[in-house]
Every structure is written in structure tokens, then in C-alpha cells.
PyMOL Python script that loads the backbone (N, CA, C, O; Angstrom):
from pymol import cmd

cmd.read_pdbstr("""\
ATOM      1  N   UNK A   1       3.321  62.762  42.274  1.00  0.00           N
ATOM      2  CA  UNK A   1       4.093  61.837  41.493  1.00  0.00           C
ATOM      3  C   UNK A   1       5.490  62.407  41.297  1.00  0.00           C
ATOM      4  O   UNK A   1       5.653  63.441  40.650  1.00  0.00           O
ATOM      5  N   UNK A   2       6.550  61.708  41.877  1.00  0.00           N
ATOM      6  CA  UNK A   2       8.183  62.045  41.552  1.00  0.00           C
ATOM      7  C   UNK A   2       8.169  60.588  40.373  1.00  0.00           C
ATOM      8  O   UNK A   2       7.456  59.589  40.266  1.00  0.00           O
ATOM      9  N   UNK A   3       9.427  61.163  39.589  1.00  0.00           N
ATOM     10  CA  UNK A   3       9.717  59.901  38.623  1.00  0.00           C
ATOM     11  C   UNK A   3      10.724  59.831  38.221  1.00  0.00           C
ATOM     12  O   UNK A   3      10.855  60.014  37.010  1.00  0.00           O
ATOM     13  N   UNK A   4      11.847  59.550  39.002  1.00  0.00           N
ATOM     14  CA  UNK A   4      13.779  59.651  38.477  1.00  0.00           C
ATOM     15  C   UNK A   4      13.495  58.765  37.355  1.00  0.00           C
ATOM     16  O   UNK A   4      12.399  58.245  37.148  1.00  0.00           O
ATOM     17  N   UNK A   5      14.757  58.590  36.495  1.00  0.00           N
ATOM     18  CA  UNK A   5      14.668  57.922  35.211  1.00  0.00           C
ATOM     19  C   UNK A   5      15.941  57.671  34.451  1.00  0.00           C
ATOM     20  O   UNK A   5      16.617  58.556  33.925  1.00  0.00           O
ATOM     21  N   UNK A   6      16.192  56.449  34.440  1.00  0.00           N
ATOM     22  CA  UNK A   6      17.535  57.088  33.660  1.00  0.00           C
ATOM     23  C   UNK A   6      17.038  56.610  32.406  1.00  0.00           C
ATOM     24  O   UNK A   6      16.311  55.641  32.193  1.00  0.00           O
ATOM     25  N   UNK A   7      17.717  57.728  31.321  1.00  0.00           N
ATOM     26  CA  UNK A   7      17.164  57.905  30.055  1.00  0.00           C
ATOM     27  C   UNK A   7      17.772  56.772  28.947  1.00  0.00           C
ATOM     28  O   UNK A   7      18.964  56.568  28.717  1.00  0.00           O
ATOM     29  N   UNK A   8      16.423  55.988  28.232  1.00  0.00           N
ATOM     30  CA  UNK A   8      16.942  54.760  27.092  1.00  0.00           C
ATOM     31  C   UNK A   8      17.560  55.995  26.077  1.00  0.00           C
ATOM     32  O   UNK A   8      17.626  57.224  26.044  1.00  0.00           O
ATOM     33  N   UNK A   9      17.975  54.777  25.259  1.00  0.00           N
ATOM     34  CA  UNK A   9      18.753  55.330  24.251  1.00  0.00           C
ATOM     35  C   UNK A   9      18.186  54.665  22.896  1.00  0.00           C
ATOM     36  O   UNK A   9      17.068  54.187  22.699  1.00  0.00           O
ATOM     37  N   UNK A  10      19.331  54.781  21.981  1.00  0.00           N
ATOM     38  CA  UNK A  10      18.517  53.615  20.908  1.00  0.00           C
ATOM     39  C   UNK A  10      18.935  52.478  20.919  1.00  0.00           C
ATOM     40  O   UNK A  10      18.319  51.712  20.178  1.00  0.00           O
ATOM     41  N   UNK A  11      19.913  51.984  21.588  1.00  0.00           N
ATOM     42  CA  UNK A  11      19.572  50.413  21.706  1.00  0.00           C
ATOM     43  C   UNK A  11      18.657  49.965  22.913  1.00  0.00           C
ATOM     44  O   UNK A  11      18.901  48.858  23.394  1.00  0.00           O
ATOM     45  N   UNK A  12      17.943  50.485  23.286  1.00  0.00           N
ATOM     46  CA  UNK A  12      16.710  50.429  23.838  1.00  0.00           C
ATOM     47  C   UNK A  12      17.391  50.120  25.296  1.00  0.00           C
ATOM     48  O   UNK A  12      16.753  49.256  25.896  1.00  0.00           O
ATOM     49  N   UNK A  13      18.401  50.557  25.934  1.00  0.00           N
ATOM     50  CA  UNK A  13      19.288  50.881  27.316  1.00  0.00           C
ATOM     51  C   UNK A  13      19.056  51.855  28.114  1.00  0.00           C
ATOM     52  O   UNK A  13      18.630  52.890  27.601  1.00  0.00           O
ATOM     53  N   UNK A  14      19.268  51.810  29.611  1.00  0.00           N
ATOM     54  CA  UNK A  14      19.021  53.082  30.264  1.00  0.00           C
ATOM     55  C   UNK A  14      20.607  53.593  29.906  1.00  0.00           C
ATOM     56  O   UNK A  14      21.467  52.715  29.840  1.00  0.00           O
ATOM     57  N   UNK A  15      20.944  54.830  29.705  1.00  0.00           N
ATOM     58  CA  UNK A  15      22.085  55.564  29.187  1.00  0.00           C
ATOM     59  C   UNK A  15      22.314  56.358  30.965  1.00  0.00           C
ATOM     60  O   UNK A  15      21.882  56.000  32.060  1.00  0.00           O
ATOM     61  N   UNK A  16      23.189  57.543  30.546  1.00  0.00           N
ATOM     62  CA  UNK A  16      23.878  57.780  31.599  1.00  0.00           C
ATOM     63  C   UNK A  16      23.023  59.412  32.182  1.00  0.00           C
ATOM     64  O   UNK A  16      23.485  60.118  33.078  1.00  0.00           O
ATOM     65  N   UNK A  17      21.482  59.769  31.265  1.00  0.00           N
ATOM     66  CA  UNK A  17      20.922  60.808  31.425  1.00  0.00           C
ATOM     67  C   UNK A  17      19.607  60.541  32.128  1.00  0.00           C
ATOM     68  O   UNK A  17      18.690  59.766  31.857  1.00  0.00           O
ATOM     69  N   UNK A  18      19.760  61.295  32.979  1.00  0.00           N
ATOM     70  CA  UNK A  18      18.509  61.290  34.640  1.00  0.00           C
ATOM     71  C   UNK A  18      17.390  62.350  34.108  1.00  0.00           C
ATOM     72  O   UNK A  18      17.699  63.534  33.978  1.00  0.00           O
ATOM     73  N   UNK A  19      16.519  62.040  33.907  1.00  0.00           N
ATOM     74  CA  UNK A  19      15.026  62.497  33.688  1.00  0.00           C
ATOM     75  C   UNK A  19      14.503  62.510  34.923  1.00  0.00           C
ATOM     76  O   UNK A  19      14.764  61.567  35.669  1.00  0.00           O
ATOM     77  N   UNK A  20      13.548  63.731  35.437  1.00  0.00           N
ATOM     78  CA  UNK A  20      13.204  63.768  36.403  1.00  0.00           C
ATOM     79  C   UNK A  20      11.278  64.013  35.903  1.00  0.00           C
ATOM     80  O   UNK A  20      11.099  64.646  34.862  1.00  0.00           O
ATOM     81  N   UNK A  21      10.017  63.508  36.660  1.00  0.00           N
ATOM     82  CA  UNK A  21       9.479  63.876  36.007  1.00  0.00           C
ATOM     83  C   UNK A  21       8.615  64.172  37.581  1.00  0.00           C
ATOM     84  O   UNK A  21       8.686  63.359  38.503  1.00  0.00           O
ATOM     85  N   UNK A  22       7.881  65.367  37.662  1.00  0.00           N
ATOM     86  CA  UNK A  22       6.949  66.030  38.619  1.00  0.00           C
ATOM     87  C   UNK A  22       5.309  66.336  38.575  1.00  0.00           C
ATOM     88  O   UNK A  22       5.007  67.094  37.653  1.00  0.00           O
ATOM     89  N   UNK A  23       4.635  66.065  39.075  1.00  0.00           N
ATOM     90  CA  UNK A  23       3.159  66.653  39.169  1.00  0.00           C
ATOM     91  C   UNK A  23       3.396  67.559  40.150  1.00  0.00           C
ATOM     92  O   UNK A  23       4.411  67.539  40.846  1.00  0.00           O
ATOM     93  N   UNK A  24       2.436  68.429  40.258  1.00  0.00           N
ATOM     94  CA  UNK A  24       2.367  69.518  41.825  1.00  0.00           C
ATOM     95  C   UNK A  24       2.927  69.026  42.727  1.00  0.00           C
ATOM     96  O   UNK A  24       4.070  69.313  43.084  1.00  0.00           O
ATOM     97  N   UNK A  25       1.806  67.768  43.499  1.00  0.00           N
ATOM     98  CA  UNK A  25       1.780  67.249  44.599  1.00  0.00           C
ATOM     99  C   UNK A  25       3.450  66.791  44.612  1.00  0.00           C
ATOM    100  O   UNK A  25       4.152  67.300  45.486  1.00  0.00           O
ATOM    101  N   UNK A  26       3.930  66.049  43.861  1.00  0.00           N
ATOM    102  CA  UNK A  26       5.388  65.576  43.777  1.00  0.00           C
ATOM    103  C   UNK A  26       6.413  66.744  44.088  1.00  0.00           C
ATOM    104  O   UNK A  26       7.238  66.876  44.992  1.00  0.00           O
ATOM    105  N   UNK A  27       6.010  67.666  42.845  1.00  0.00           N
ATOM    106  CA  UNK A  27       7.046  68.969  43.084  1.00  0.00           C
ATOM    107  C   UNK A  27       7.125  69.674  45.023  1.00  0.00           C
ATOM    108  O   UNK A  27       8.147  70.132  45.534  1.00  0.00           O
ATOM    109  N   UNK A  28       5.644  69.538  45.779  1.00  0.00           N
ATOM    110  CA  UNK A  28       5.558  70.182  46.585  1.00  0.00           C
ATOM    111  C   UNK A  28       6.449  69.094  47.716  1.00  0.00           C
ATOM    112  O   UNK A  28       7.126  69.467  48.674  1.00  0.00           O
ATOM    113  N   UNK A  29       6.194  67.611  47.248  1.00  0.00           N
ATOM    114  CA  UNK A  29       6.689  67.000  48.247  1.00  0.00           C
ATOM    115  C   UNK A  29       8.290  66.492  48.001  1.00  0.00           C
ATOM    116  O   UNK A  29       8.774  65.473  48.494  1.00  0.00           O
ATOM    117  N   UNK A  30       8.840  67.249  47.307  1.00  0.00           N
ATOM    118  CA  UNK A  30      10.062  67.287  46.926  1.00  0.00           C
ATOM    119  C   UNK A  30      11.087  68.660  47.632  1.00  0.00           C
ATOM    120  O   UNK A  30      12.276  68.628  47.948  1.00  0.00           O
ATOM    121  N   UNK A  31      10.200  69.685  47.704  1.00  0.00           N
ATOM    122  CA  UNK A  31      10.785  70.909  48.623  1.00  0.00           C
ATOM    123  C   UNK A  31      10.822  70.250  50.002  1.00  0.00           C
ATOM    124  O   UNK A  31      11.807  70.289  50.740  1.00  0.00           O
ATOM    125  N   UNK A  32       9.659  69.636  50.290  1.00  0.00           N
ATOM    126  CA  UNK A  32       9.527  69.675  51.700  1.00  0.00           C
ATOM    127  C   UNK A  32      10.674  68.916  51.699  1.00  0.00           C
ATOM    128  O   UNK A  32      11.417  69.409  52.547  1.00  0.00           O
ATOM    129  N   UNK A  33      11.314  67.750  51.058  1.00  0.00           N
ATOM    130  CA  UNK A  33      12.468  67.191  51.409  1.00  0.00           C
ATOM    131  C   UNK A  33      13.841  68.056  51.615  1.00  0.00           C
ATOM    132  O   UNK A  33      14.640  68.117  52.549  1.00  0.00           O
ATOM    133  N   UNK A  34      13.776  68.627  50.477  1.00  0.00           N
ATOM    134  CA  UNK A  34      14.931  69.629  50.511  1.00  0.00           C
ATOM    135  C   UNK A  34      14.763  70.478  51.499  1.00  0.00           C
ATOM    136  O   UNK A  34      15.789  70.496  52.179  1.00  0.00           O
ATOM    137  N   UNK A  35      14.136  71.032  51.814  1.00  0.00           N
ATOM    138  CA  UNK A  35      13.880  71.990  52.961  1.00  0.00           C
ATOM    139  C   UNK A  35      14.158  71.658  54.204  1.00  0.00           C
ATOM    140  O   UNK A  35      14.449  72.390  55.151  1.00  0.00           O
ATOM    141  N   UNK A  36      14.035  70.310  54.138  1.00  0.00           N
ATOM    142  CA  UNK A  36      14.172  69.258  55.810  1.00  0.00           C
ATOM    143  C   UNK A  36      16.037  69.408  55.653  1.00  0.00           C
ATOM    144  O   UNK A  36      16.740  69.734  56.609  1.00  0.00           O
ATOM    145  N   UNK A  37      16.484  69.153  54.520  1.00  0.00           N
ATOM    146  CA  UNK A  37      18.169  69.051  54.518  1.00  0.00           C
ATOM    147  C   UNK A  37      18.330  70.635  54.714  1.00  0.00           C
ATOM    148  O   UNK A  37      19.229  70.937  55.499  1.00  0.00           O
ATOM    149  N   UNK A  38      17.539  71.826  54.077  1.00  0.00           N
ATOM    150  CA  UNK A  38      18.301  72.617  54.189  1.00  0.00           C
ATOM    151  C   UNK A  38      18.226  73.297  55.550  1.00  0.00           C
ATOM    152  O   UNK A  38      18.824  74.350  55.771  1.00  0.00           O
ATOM    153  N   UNK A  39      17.408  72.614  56.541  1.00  0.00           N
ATOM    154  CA  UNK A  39      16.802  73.302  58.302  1.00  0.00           C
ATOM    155  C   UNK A  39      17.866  73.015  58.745  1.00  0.00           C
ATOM    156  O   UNK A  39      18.377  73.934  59.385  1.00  0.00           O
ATOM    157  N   UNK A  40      18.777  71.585  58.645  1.00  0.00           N
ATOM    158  CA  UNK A  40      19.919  70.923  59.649  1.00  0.00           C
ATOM    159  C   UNK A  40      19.099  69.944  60.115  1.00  0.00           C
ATOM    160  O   UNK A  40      19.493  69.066  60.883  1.00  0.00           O
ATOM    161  N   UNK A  41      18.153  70.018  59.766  1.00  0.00           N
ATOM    162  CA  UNK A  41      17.491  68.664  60.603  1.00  0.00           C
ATOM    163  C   UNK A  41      17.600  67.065  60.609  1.00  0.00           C
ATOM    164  O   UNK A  41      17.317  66.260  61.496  1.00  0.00           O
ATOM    165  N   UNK A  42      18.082  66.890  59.380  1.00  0.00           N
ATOM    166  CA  UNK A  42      18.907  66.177  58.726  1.00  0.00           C
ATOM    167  C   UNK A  42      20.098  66.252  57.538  1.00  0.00           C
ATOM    168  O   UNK A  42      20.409  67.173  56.783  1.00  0.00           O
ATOM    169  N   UNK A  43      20.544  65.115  57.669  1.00  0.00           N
ATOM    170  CA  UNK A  43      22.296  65.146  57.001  1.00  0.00           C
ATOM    171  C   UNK A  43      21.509  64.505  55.504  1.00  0.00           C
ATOM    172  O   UNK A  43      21.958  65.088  54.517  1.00  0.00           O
ATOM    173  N   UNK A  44      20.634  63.627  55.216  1.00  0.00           N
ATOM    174  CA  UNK A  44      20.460  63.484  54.369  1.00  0.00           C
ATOM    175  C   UNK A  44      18.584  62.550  53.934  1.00  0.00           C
ATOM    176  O   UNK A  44      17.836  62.165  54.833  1.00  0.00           O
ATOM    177  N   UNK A  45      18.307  62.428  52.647  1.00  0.00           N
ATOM    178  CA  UNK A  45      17.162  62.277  52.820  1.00  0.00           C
ATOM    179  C   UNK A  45      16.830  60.980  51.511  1.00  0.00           C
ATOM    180  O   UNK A  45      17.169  61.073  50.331  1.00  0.00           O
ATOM    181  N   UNK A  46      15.907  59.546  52.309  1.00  0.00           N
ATOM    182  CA  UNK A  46      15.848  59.058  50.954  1.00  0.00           C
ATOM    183  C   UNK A  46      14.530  59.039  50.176  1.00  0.00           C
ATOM    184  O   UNK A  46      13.479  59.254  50.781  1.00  0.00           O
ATOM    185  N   UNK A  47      14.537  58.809  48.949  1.00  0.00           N
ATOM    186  CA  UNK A  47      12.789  58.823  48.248  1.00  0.00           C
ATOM    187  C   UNK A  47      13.375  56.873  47.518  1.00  0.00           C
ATOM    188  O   UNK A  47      14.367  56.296  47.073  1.00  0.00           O
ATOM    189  N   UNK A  48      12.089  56.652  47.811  1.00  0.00           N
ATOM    190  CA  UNK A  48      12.297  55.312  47.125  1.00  0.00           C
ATOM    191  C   UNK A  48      10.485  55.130  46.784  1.00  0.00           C
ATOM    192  O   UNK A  48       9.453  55.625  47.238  1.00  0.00           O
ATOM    193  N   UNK A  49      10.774  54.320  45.931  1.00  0.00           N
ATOM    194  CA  UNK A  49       9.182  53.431  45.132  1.00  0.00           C
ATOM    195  C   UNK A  49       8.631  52.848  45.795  1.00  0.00           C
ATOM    196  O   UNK A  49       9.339  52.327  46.657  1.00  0.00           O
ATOM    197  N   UNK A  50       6.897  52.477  45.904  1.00  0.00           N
ATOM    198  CA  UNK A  50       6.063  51.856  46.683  1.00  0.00           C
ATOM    199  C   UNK A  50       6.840  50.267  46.686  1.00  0.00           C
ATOM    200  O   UNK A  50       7.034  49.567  47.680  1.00  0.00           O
ATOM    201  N   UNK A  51       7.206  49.956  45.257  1.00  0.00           N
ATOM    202  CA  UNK A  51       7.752  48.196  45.581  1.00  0.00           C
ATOM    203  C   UNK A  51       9.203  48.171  46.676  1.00  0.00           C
ATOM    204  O   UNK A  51       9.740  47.121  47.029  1.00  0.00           O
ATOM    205  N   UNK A  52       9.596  49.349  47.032  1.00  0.00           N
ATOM    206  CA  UNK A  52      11.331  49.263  48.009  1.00  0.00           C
ATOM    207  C   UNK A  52      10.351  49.690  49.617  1.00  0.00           C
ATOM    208  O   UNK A  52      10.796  49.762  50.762  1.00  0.00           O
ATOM    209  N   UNK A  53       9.350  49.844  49.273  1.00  0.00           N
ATOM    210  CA  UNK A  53       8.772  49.989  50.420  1.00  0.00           C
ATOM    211  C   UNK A  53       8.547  51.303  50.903  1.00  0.00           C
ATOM    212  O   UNK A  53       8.132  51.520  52.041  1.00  0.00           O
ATOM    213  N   UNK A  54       8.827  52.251  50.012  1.00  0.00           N
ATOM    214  CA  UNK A  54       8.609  53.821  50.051  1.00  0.00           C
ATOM    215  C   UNK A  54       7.383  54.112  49.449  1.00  0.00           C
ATOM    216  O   UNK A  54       6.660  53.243  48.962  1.00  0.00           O
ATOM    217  N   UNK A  55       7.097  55.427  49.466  1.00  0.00           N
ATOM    218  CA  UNK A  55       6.145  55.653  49.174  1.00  0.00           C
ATOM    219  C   UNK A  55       6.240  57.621  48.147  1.00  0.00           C
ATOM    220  O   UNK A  55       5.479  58.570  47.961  1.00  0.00           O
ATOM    221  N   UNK A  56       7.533  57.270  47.827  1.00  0.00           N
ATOM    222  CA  UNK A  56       7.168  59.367  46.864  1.00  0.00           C
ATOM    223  C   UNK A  56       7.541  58.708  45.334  1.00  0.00           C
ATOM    224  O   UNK A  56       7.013  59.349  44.425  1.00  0.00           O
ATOM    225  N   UNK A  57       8.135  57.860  45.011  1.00  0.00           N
ATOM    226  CA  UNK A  57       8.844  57.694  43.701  1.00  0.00           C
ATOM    227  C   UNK A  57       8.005  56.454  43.135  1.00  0.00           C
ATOM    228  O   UNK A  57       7.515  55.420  43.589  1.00  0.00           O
ATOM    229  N   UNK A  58       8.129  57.301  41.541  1.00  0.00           N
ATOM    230  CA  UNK A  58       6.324  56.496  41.153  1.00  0.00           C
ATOM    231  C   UNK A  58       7.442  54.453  40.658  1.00  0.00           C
ATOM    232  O   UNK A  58       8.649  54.448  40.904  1.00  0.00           O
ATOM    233  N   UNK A  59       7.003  53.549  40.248  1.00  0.00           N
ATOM    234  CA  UNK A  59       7.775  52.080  39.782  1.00  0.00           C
ATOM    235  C   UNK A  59       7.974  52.036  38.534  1.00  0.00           C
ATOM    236  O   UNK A  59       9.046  51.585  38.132  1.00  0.00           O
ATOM    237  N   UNK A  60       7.009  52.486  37.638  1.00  0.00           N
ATOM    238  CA  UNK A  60       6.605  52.845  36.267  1.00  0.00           C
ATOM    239  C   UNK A  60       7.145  53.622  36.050  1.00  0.00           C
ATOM    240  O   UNK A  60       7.055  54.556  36.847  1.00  0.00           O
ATOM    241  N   UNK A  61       8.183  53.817  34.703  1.00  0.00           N
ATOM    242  CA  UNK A  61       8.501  54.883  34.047  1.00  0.00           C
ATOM    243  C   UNK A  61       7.788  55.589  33.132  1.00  0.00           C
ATOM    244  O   UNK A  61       7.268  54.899  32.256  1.00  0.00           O
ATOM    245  N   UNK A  62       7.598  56.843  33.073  1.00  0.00           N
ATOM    246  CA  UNK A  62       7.005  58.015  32.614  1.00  0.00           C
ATOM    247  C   UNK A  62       6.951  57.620  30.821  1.00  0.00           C
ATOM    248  O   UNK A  62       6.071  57.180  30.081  1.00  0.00           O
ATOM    249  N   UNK A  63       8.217  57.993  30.649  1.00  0.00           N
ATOM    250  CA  UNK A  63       8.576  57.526  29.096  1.00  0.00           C
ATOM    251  C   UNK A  63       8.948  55.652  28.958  1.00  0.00           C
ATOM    252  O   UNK A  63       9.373  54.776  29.712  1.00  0.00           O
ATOM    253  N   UNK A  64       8.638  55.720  27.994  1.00  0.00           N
ATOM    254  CA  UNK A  64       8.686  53.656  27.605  1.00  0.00           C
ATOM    255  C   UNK A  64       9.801  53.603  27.625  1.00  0.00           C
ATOM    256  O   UNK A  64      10.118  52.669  28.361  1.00  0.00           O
ATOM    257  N   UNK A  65      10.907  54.237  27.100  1.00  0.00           N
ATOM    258  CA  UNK A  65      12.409  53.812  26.950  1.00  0.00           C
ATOM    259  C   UNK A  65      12.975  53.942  28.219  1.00  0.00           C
ATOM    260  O   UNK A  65      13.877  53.126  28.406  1.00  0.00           O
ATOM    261  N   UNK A  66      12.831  54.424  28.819  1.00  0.00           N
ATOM    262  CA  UNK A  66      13.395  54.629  30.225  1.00  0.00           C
ATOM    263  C   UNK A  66      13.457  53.535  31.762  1.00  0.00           C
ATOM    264  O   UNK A  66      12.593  52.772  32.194  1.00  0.00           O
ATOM    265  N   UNK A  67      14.341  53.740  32.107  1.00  0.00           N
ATOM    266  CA  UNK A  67      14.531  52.801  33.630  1.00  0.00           C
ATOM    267  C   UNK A  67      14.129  53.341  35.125  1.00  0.00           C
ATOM    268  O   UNK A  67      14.941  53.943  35.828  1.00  0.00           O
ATOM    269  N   UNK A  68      12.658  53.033  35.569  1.00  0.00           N
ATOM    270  CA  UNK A  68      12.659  53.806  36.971  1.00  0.00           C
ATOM    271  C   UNK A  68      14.257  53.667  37.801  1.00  0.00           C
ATOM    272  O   UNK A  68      15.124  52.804  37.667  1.00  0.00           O
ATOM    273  N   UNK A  69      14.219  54.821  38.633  1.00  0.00           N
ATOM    274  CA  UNK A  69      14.781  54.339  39.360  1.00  0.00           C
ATOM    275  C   UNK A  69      14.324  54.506  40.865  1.00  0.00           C
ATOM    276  O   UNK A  69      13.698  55.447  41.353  1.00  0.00           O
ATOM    277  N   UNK A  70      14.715  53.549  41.378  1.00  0.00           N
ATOM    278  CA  UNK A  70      13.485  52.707  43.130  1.00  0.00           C
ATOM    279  C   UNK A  70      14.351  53.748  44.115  1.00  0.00           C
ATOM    280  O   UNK A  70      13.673  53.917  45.129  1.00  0.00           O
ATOM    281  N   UNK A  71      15.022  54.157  44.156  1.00  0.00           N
ATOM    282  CA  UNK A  71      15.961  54.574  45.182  1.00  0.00           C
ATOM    283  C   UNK A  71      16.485  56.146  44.982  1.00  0.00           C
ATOM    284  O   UNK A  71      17.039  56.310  43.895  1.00  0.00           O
ATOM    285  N   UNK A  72      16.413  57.315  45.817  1.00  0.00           N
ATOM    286  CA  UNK A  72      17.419  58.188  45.675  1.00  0.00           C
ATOM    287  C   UNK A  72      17.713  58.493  46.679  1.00  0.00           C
ATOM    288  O   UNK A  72      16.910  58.778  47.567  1.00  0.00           O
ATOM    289  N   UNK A  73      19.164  58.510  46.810  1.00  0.00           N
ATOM    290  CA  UNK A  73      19.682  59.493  48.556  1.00  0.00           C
ATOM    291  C   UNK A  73      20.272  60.665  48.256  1.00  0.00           C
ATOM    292  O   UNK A  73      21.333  60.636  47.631  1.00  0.00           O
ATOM    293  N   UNK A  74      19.601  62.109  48.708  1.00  0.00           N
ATOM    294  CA  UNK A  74      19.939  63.183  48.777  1.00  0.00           C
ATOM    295  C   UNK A  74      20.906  63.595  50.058  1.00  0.00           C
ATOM    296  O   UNK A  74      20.356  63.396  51.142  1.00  0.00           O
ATOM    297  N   UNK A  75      21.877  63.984  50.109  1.00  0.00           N
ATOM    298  CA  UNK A  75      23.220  63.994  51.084  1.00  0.00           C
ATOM    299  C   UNK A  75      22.810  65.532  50.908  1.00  0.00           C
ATOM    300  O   UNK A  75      22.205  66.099  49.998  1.00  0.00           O
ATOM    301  N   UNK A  76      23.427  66.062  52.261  1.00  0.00           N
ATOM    302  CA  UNK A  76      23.833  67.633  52.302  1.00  0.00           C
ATOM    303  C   UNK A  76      25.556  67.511  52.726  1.00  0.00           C
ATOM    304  O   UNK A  76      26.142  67.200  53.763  1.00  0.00           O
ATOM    305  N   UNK A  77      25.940  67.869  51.545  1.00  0.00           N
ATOM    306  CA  UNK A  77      27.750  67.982  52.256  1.00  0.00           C
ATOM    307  C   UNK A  77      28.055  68.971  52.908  1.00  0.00           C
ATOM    308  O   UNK A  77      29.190  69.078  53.373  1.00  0.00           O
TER     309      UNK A  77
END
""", "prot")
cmd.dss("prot")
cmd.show_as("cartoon", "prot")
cmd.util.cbc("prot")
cmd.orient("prot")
């Protein structure tokens, strides 16, 4: 389980703070991404939610106040 997030606030809004949330399996399949950017093997890498048609980033947010977010692109500059 990966779980980006951007963090509610108190008017019950996603605000401008990224919560990240991990199980093992997530944490392990999160190196392997980074690890793929850091070989050269690729320039960059995306994680998206089962509803964008991906499959590492959970749809449901972790915490109630919070906003999944469906999409991330990791760039190596």
C-alpha cells in the first residue's frame, strides 16, 4: 500500500502538505521505483491508483481529512 495525500485542514480542504503513507510491501515497491531512476534505466517513473488504471497508489485516503492523490511522476533531473 503507497498513499500520497494532500493534507485537509480545518476547513475540511486538501492544504498544500503531502502525507505519504507506506506498508512494507509499498515501502519495498517504492525503492524498486527509485532504484529503476537511479540505474539510468529510466528518466522518470509514474505510480497512479487502481481507478487511473495503475495499480501501486491506494484511491482511499488513509486519514478522513485528506485528498488521495491518483497520480505521481517521479523525474530524475
Amino acid at each position: 500500500m503507497i498513499s500520497f495525500e494532500l493534507k485537509g485542514n480545518a476547513f475540511d480542504k486538501p492544504g498544500e502538505e503531502l502525507e505519504v503513507f507506506l506498508d512494507r510491501q509499498g515501502l519495498e515497491s517504492l525503492i524498486a521505483q527509485l532504484r529503476m531512476l537511479s540505474s539510468g534505466s529510466t528518466d522518470h517513473v509514474h505510480l497512479m491508483s487502481r481507478s487511473w488504471g495503475g495499480a501501486h497508489l491506494e484511491d482511499v485516503p488513509r486519514a478522513a481529512a485528506n485528498k488521495a492523490v491518483h497520480h505521481v511522476k517521479i523525474s530524475m533531473t
